[in-house]
C-alpha positions in Angstrom: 81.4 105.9 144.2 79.8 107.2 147.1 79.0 105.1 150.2 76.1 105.6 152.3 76.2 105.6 156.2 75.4 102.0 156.4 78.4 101.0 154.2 80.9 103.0 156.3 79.3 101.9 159.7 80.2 98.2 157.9 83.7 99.1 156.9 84.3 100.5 160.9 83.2 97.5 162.5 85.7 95.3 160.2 88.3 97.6 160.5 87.8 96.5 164.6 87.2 92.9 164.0 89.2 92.0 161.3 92.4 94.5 161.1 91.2 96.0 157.8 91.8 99.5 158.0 92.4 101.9 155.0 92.6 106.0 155.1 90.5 108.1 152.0 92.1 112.1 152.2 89.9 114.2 150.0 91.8 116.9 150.0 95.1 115.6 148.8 96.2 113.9 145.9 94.4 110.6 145.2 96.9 107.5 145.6 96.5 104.4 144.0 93.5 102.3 145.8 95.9 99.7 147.9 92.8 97.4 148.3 89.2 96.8 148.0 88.5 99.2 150.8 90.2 101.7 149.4 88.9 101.2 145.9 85.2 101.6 146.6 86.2 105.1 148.2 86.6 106.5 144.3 84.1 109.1 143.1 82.4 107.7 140.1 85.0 109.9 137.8 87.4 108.0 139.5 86.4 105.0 138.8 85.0 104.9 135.1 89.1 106.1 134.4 90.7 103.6 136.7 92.0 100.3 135.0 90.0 97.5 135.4 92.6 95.1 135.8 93.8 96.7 138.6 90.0 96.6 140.0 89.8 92.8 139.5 92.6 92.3 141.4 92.0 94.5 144.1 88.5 93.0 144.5 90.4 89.4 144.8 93.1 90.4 147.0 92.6 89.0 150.1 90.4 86.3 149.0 91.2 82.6 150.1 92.9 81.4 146.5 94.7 84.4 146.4 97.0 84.9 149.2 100.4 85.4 147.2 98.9 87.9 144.9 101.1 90.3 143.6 99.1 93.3 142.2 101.9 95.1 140.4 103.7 91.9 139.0 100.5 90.5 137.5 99.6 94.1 135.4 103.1 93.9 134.3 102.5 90.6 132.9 99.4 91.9 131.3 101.1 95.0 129.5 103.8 92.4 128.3 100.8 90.4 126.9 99.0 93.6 125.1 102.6 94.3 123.3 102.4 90.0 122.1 99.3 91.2 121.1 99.5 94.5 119.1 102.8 93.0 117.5 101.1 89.5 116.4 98.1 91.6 114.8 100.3 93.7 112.8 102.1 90.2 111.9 99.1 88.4 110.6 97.5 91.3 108.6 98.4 89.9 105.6 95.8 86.8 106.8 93.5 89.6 107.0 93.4 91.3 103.4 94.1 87.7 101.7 90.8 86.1 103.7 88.7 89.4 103.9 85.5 88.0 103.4 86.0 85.7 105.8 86.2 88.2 108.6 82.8 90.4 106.8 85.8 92.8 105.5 85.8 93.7 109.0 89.2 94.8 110.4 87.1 95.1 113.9 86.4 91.3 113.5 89.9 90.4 112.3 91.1 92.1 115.9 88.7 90.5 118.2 89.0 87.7 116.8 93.0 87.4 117.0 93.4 88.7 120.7 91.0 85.5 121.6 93.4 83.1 119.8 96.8 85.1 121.3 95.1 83.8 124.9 93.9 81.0 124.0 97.0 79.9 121.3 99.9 82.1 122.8 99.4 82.9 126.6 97.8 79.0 126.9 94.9 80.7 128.6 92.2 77.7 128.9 88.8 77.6 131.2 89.4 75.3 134.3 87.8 71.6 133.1 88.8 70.0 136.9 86.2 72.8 137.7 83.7 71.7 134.9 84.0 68.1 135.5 83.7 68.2 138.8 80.3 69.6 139.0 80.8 72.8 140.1 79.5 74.4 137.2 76.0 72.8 137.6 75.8 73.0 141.1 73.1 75.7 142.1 72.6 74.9 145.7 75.8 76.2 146.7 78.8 78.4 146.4 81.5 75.4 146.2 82.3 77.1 142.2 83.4 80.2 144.0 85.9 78.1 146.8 89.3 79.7 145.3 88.8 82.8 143.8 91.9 82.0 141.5 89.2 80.4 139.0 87.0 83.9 139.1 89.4 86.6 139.0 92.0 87.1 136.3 94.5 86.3 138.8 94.0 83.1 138.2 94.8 83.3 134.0 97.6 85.5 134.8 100.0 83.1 137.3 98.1 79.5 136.7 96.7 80.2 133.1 93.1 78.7 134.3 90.0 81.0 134.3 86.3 80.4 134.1 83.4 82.6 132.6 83.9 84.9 135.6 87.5 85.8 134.4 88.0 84.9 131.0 86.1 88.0 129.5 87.2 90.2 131.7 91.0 89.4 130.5 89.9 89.9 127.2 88.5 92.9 127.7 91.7 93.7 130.2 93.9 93.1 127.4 91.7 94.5 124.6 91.5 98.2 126.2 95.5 98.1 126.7 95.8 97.6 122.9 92.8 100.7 122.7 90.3 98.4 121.5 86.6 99.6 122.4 85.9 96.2 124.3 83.6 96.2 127.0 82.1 93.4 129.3 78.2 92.0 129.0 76.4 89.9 131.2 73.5 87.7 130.4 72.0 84.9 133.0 75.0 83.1 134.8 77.2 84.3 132.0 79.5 86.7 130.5 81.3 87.8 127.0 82.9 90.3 125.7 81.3 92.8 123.3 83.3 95.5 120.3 81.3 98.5 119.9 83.0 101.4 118.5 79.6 103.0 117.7 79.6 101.9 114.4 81.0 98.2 114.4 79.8 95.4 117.0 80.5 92.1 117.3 80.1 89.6 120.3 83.5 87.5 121.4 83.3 84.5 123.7 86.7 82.8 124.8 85.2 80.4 127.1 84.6 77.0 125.4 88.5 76.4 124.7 87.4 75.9 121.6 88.2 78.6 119.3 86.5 82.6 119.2 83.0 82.4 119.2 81.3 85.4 117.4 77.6 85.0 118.5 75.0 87.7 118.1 73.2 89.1 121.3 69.6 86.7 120.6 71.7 83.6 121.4 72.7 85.0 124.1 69.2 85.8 124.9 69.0 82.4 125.9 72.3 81.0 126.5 73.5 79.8 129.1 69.5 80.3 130.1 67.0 82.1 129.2 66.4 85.6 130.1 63.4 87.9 130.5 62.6 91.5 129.8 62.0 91.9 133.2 65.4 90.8 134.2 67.6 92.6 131.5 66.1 95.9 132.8 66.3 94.7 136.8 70.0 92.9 136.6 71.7 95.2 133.8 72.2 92.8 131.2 72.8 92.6 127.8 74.8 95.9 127.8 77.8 97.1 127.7 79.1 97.3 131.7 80.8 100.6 132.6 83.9 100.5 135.1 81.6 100.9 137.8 79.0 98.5 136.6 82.1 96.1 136.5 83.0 96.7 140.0 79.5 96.0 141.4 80.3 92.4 139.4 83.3 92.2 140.8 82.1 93.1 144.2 79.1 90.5 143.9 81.9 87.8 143.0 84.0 88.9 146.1 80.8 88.7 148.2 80.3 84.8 146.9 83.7 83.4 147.7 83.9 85.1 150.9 80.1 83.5 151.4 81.4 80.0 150.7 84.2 80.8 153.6 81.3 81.4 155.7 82.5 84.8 156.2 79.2 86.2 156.3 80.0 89.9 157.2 82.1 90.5 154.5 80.1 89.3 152.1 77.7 91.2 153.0 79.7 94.5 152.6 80.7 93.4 149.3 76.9 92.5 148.1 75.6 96.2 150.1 78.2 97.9 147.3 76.7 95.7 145.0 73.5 96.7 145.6 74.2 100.6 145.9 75.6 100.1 142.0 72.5 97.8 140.6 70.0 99.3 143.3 67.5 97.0 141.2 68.6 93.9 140.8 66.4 91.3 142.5 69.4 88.8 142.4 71.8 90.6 145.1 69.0 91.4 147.1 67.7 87.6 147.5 72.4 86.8 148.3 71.6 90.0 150.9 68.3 88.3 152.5 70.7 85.0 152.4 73.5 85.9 153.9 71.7 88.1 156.8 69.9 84.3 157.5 73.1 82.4 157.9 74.9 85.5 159.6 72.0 85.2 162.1 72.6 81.0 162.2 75.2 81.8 163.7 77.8 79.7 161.3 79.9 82.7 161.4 83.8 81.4 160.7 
């Protein structure tokens, strides 16, 4: 994506302040981003072909929760995952054809449906109820649910098998794509799920209630977890299906939050700027931008 003067006038003074320092050579051949710095440096190409597991971890590394993260280990674990997966669907098609009507004679259903259970069932992949019970979830007058970015990154699901909204969709989507299922990640207000649209199928999954597969269709989510206007589909991108670099900017956004509750106000700042270059409408990273510039200038700076 490209990066207006601003951003790279942001990314020079942490480079000086806080060591992070990363090198983008146009003219040679493109290496694998090494972190988030290097990541948002992709042209837009780049980025709608790069894997998006390997952008939700870049976008955690470094991240207080995250400090041993091992980048190449972890999508290693997730390609061992996809094979559990491809090789338990072809074991349970026989479910499939003897309870077709109970999947609407929908092998796009049947598919969904079993990649939730292999995370929820196989891989033990549950959401994080010390995080539910403990208030987090309800809290809207602070960032305390973003403290270890372990519970919103995949990360997280991957080494401690314990994710939240933030990460459990995107794993299922992670893990979908790897077994070339057209999955793609929705957001609605304070949530997300995971959508199957192949252009003529579409179904809704949501992994999140440790419950089972949820198969909802897009009105309940219209108001779940809260209601959401017109206005606010249009301004915040909701309700569709997120391409890579719609992804990043939630990623990004995420980053932004946990480094916030850190009181590292600079770089979440950067992080919500690229969030706002990628959803250069949304009303709800410009009020964390207006935020974070008032307890920057509090001076509460860790």
């Amino acid at each position: 994506m490209k990066i207006n003067k601003h951003i790279i006038a942001s990314v020079i003074a942490l480079t000086i302040v806080g060591g992070i320092a990363f090198a983008y050579q146009k003219n040679k051949t493109p290496q694998i981003p090494q972190t988030f710095e290097e990541l948002i440096q992709l042209s837009d190409e780049e980025i709608e072909n790069f894997d998006i597991a390997r952008m939700n971890l870049l976008c955690a590394k470094g991240l207080p929760g995250s400090e041993d993260l091992d980048i190449e280990q972890c999508l290693l674990k997730l390609d061992q995952w996809a094979q559990h997966v491809k090789l338990r669907e072809q074991q349970s098609l026989p479910v499939f054809f003897k309870y077709k009507e109970k999947y609407k004679n929908s092998m796009a259903l049947f598919k969904g449906a079993y990649l939730g259970f292999a995370i929820q069932d196989d891989f033990k992949c549950d959401y994080n109820m010390e995080l539910y019970e403990s208030g987090a979830m309800e809290d809207r007058t602070s960032t305390r649910f973003f403290h270890d970015s372990s519970n919103i990154f995949i990360n997280g699901l991957i080494n401690d098998l314990k994710g939240t909204c933030s990460s459990m969709p995107v794993l299922m989507v992670v893990l979908g794509r790897r077994c070339e299922y057209p999955l793609h990640l929705v957001k609605c207000s304070g949530h997300m799920f995971v959508r199957w649209d192949d252009g003529i199928e579409r179904f809704n999954f949501d992994i999140t209630n440790n419950k089972g597969v949820k198969t909802e269709n897009d009105e309940y989510y219209l108001n779940f977890p809260r209601p959401i206007s017109k206005k606010e589909i249009a301004e915040e991108c909701m309700m569709k299906n997120s391409t890579n670099k719609e992804m990043l900017g939630i990623f990004a956004s995420l980053r932004a939050i946990c480094f916030q509750e850190h009181q590292r106000y600079d770089e979440a700042l950067f992080c919500e700027e690229i969030a706002q270059q990628i959803f250069p409408n949304s009303q709800i990273t410009s009020l964390r931008i207006t935020r974070l510039k008032i307890l920057k200038s509090e001076g509460n700076e860790l």
